[in-house]
C-alpha positions as a Markdown table, in Angstrom:
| # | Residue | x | y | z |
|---|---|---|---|---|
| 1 | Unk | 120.7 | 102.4 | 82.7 |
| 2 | Unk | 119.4 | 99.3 | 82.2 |
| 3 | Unk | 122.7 | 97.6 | 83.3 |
| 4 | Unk | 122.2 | 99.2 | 86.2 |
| 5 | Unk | 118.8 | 98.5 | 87.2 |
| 6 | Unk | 119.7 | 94.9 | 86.6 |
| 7 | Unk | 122.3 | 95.1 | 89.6 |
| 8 | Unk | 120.6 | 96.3 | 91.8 |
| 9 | Unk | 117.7 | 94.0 | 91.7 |
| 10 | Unk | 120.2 | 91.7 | 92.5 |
| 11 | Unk | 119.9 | 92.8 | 96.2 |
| 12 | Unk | 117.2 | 91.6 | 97.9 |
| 13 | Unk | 116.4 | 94.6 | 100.0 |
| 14 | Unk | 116.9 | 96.8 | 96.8 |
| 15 | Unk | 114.0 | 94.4 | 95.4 |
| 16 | Unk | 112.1 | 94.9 | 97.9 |
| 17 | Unk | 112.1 | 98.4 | 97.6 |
| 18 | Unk | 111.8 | 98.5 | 94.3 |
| 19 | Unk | 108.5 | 96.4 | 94.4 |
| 20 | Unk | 106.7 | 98.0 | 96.6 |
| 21 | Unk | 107.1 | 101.4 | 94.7 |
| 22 | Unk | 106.1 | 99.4 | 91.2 |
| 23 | Unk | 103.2 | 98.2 | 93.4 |
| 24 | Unk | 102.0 | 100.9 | 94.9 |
| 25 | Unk | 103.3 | 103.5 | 92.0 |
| 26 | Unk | 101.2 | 106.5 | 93.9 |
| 27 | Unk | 102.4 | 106.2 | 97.2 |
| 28 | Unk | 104.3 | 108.7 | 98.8 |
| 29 | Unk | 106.1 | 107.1 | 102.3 |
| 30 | Unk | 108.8 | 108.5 | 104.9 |
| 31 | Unk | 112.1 | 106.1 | 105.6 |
| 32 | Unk | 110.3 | 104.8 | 108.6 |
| 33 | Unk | 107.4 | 103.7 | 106.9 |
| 34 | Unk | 109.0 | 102.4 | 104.1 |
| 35 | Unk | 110.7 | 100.2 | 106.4 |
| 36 | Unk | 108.0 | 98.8 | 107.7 |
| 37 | Unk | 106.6 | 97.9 | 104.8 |
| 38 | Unk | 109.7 | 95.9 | 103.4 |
| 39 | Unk | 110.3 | 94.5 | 106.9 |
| 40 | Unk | 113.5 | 95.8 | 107.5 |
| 41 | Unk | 115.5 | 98.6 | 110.1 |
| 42 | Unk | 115.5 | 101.7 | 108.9 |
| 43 | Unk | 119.2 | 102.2 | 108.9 |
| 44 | Unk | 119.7 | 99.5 | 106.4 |
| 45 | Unk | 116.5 | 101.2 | 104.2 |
| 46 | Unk | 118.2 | 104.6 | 104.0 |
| 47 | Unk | 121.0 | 104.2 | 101.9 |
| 48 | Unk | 118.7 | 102.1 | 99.5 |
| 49 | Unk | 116.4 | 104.7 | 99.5 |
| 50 | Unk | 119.5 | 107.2 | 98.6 |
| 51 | Unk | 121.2 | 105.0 | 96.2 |
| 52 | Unk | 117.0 | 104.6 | 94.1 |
| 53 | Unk | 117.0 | 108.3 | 94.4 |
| 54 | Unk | 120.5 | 108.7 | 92.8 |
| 55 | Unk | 119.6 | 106.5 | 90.3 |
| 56 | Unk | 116.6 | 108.3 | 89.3 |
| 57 | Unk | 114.1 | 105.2 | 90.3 |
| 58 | Unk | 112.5 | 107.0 | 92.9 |
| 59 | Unk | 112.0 | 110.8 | 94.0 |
| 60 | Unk | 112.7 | 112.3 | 96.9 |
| 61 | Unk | 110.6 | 115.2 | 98.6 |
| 62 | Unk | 111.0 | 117.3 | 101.6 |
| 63 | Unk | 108.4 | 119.2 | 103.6 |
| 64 | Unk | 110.5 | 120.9 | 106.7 |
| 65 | Unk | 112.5 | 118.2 | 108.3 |
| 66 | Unk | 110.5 | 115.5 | 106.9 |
| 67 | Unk | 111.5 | 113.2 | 104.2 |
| 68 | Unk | 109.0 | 111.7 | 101.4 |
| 69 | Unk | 110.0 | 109.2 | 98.8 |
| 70 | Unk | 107.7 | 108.4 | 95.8 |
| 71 | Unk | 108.2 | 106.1 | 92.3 |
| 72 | Unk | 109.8 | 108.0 | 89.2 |
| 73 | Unk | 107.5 | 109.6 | 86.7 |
| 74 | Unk | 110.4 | 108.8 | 83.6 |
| 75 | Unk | 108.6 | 106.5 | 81.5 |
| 76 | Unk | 112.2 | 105.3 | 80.8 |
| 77 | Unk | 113.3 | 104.0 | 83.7 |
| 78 | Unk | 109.4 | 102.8 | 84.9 |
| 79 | Unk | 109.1 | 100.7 | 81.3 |
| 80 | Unk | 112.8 | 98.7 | 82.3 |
| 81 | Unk | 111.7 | 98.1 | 86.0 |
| 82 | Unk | 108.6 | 96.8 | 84.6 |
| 83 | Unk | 110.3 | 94.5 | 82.4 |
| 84 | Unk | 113.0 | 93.7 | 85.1 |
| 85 | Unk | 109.3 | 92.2 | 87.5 |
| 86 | Unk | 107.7 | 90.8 | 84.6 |
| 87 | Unk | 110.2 | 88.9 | 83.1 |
| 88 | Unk | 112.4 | 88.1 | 86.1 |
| 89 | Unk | 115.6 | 89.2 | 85.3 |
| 90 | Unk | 117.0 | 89.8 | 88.4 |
């Protein structure tokens, strides 16, 4: 998994992602508004946000037609992101 992790912070828009989620580890945000917050178009944000959810980095949620995305609660994979920001490995 960690393997893995370590790729994809490789991509900048991935990062990105990634960061604001470990930020803002409560936050709960649609694919638009995630987009805005990484400065990005959303069609380039949604397969990110698919390929995090796949991975198991973040969680997705659905309330009717609406789409929600949130930070993982696996202490796992939350203790390797948070040594992938602090120490730079990416």
């Amino acid at each position: 998994m960690k393997d893995k992790l370590e790729r994809i912070m490789k991509d900048k828009l991935m990062k990105d992602v990634v960061s604001f989620f470990f930020q803002n580890q409560s936050s709960v945000d649609s694919a638009s508004g995630i987009s805005a917050w990484v400065c990005s178009r959303r069609g380039n944000v949604q397969p990110v946000l698919d390929e995090l959810v796949k991975l198991g980095v973040l969680e997705e949620d659905s309330i009717g037609s609406a789409k929600g995305y949130c930070y993982t609660r696996d202490m796992k994979i939350m203790n390797i992101i948070e040594d992938l920001m602090k120490n730079g490995k990416n």
